[in-house]
C-alpha positions, 0 to 999 in steps of 0.5 A, spaced: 526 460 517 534 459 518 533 461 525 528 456 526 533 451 523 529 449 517 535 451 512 530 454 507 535 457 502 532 464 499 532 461 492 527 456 494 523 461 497 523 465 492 521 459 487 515 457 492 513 465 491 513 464 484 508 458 485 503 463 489 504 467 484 502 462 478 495 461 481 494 467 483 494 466 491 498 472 493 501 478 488 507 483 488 508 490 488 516 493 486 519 500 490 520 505 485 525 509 489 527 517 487 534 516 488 535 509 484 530 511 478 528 504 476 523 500 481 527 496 486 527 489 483 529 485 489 525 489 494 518 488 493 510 488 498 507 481 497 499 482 497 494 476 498 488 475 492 484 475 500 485 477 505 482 471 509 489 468 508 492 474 513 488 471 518 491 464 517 496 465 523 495 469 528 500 472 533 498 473 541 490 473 537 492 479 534 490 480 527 495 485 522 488 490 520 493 496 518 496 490 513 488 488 511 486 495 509 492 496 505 491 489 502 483 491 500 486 498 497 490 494 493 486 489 491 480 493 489 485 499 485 488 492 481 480 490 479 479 497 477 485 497 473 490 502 475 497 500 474 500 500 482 507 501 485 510 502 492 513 509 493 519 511 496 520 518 497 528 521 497 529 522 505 526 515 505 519 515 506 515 509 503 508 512 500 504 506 500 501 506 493 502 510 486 496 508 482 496 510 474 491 511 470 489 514 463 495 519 464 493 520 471 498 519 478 496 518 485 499 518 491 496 514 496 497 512 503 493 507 507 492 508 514 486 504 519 485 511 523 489 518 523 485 521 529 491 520 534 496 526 531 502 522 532 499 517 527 497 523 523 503 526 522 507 520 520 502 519 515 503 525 512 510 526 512 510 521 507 507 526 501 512 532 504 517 533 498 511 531 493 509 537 488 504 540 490 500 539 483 501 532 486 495 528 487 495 525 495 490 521 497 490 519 504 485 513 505 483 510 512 477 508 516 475 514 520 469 518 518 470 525 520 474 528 514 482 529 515 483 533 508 487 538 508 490 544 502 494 539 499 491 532 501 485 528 500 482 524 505 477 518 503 474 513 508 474 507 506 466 506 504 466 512 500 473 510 496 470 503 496 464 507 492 467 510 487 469 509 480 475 512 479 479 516 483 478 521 480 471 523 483 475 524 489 477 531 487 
């Protein structure tokens, strides 16, 4: 907002923020990272109550999808009562959820499609360095079954007809 002269000072943004969060247009989820122990409170992913408002302004006509996934996966684990965070790994990969619940933890990555390998491997090598009896659950819109020994790939129908997460596994 500086670079277009408006003179928004970061505290006033932040006020504004308090105020969507207040009437619940939009909520926030902390970074927990391994190296800082505590969440990262200064550094947090803002997601829409609807993710109608996403598409609001749109640049080159080109809606953010992988953000409305992402977005619809939020939404639907906070309605189902999971407790969620942002996950950053020690070599500094971002884990798009961490969902608890009644003792249970799952690390969940959220991606439109895996089917190009290079997009694969980024998603994957985010779980790398977790231990194996960690749950990893791999979330995207295609249909054919990515699951591998160690993580759990779920189209986004068949997470969004589940109970729990646990019926994944």
């Amino acid at each position: 907002m500086r670079r277009n002269g408006s003179g928004v000072t970061d505290k006033t943004i932040k006020k504004w923020m308090s105020y969507l969060e207040e009437a619940y247009l939009i909520s926030h989820l902390s970074r927990y990272s391994t190296k800082a122990k505590p969440a990262l409170d200064y550094y947090y992913k803002v997601y829409d109550a609807d993710v109608a408002f996403n598409s609001l302004e749109v640049f080159d006509n080109r809606y953010d999808l992988s953000h409305n996934l992402e977005n619809i996966i939020f939404n639907e684990l906070t309605y189902r009562g999971y407790h969620l965070s942002v996950f950053i790994t020690g070599k500094g990969q971002e884990i798009d959820f961490i969902a608890e619940k009644n003792g249970k933890k799952y690390y969940i990555q959220a991606a439109l499609s895996v089917a190009e390998e290079k997009v694969w491997q980024k998603e994957m090598r985010a779980f790398e360095g977790l231990s194996q009896i960690d749950r990893k659950i791999l979330i995207t819109t295609d249909t054919i079954d990515y699951s591998t020994s160690n993580v759990t790939h779920i189209s986004l129908d068949r997470f969004l007809s589940l109970a729990s997460l646990s019926e994944a596994y």
